[in-house]
Rosetta silent file (secondary structure, phi, psi, omega in degrees, C-alpha in Angstrom):
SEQUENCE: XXXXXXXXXXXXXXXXXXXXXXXXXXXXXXXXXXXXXXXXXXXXXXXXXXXXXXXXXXXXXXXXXXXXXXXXXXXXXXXXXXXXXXXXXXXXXXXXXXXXXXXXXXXXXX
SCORE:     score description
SCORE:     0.000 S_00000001
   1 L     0.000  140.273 -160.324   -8.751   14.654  -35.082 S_00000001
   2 L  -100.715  157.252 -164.747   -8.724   14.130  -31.682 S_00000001
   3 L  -100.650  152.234 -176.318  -11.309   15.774  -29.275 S_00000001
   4 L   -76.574  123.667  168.839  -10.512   18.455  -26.614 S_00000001
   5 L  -125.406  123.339 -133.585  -11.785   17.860  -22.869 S_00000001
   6 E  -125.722  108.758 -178.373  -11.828   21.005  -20.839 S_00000001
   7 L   -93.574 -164.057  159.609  -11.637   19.517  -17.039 S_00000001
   8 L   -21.075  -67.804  177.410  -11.674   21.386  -13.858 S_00000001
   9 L   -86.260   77.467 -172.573   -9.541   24.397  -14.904 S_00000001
  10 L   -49.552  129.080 -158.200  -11.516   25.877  -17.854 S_00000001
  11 L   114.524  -70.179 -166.647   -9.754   26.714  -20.739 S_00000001
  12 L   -79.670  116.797 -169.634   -7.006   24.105  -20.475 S_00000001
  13 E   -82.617   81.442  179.711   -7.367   21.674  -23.476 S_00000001
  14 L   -73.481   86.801  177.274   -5.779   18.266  -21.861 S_00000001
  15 E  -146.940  139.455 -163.978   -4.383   16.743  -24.338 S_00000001
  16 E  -147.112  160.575  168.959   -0.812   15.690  -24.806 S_00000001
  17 L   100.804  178.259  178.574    1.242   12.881  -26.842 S_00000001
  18 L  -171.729  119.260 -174.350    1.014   11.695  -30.279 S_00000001
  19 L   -93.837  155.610  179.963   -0.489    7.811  -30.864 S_00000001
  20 L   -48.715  -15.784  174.977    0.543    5.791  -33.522 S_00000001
  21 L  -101.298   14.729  149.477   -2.317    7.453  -35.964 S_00000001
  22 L    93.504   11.966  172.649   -1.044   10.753  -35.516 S_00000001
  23 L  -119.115  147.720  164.127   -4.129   11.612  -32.911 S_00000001
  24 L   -28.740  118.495 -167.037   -4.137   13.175  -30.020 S_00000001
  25 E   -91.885  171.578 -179.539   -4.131   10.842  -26.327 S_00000001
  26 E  -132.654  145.634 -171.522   -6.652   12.792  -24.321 S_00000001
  27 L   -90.066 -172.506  152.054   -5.813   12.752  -20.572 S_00000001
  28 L   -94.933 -166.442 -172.755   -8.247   11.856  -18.100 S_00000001
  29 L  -153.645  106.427  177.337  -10.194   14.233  -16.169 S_00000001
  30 L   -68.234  119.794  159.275  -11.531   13.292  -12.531 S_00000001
  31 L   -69.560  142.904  148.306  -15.264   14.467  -12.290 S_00000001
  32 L  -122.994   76.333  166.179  -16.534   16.032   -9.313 S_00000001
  33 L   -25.463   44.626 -162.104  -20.139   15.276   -7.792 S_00000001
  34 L  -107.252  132.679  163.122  -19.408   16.892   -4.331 S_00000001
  35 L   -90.337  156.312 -174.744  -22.593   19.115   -3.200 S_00000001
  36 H   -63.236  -18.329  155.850  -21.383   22.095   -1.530 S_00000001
  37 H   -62.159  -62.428 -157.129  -21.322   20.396    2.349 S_00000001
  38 H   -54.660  -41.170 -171.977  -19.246   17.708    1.137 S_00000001
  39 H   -51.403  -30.635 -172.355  -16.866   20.639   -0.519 S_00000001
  40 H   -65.323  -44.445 -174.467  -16.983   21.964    2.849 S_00000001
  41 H  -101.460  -23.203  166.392  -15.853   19.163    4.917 S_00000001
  42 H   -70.059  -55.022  140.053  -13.286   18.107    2.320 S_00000001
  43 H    -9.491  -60.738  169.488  -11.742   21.545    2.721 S_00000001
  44 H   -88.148    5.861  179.138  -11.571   20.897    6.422 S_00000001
  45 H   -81.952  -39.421 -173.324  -10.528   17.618    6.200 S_00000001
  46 L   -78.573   -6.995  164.583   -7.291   19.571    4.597 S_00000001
  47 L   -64.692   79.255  165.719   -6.561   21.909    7.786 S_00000001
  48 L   -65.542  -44.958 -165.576   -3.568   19.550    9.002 S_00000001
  49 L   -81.920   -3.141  170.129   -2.199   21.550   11.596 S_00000001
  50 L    67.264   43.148  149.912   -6.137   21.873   13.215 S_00000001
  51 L   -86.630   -4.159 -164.233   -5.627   26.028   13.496 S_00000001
  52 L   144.607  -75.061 -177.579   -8.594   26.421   11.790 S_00000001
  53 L  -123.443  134.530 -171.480   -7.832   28.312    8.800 S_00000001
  54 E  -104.106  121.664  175.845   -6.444   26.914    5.648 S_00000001
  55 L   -58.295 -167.043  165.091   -2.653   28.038    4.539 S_00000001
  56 H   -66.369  -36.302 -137.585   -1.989   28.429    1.179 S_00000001
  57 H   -78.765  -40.145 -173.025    0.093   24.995    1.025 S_00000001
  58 H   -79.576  -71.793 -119.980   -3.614   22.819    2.158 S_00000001
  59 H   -93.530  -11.995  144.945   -5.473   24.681    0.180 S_00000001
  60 H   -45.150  -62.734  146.578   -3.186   23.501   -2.904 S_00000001
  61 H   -12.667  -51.643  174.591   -3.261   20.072   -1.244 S_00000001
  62 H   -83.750  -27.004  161.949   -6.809   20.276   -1.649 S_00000001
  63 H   -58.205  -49.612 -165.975   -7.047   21.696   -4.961 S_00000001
  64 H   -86.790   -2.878 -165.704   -4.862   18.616   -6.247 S_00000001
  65 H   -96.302  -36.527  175.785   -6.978   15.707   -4.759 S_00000001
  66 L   -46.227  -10.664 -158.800   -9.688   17.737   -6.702 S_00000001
  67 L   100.261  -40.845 -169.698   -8.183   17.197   -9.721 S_00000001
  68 L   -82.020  124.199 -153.521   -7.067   20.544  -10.664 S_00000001
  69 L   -63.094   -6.119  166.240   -3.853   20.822  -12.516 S_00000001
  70 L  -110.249   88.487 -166.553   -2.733   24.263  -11.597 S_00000001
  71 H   -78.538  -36.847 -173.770   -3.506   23.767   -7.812 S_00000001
  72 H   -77.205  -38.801  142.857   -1.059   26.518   -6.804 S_00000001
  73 H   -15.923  -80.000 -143.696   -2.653   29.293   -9.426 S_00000001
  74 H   -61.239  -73.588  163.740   -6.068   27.722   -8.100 S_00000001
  75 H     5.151  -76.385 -174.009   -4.568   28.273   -4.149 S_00000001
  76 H   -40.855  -64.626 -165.241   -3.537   32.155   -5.021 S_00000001
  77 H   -53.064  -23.424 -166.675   -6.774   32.872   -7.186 S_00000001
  78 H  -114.840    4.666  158.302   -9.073   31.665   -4.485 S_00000001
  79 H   -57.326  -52.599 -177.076   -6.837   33.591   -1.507 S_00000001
  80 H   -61.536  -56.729 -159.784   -7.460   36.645   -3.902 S_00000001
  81 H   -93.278  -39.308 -145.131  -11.546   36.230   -3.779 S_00000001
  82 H   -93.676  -41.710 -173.390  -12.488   34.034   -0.588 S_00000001
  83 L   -48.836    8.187 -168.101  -10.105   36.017    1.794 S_00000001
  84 L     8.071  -68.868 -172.374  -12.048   38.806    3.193 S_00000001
  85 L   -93.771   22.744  162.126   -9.580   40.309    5.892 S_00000001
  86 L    51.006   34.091  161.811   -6.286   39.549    3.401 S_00000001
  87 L   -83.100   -6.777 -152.535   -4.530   37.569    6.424 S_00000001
  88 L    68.982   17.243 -166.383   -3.424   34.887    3.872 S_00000001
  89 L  -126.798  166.141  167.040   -5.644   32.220    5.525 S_00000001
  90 E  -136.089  121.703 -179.409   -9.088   31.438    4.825 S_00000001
  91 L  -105.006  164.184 -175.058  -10.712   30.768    8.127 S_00000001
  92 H   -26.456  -82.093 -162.765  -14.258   29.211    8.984 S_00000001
  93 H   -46.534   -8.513 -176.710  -16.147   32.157    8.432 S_00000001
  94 H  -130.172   38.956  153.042  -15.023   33.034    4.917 S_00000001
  95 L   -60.752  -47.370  147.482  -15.228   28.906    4.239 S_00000001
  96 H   -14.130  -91.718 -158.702  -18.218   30.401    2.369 S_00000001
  97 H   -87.494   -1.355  162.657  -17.010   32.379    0.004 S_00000001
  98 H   -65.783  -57.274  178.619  -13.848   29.695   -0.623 S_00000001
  99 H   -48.784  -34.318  173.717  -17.594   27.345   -1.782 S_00000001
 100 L   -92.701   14.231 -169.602  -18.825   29.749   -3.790 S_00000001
 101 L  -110.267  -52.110  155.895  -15.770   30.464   -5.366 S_00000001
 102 L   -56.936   -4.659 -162.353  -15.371   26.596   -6.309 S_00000001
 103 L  -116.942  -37.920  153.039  -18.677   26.058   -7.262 S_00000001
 104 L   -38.845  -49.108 -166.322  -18.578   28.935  -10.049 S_00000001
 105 L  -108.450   59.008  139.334  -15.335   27.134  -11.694 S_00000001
 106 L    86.585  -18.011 -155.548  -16.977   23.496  -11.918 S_00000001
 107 L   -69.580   -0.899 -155.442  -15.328   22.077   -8.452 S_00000001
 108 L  -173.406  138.531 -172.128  -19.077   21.061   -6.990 S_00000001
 109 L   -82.759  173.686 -175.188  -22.067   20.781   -8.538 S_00000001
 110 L  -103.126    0.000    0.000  -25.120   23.704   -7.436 S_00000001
């Protein structure tokens, strides 16, 4: 029986396939070491257009170099918590609460 490994997006059992002995391939799952500065400047490393504020579309972008496999869920879900004044951006000041929002669901160690 093949074993489950629960990455980045908790809950999702990555496993797919069927090997010649009838077990499971298990995918792989990029770890992430990143203290919460590093999360910080990787995040702003992902502001391409330099406005600032992170669209949705970088903060998917950023989400997928992370590893996580529903990056556009993860995008919405952390628009929904991090966003304070609901413009659809996450701007410096609520950069914060984007860190603490990854650092709950596994993206960065504490």
């Amino acid at each position: 029986m093949a074993r489950c490994v629960r990455g980045i997006d908790k809950g999702c059992c990555r496993t797919w396939g069927w090997s010649s002995s009838d077990q499971k391939q298990v995918a792989p799952v990029r770890e992430t070491n990143l203290t919460e500065e590093e999360l910080k400047i990787l995040f702003k490393r992902f502001d391409t257009n330099r406005n600032g504020r992170l669209s949705k579309q970088e903060l998917k972008d950023a989400f997928n170099s992370l590893g996580s496999r529903f990056s556009t869920w993860r995008a919405w879900r952390v628009l929904c918590h991090a966003d304070a004044n609901e413009d659809g951006y996450i701007s410096e000041h609520e950069l914060d609460g984007l860190v603490k929002y990854c650092v709950k669901h596994g993206y960065a160690k504490k």
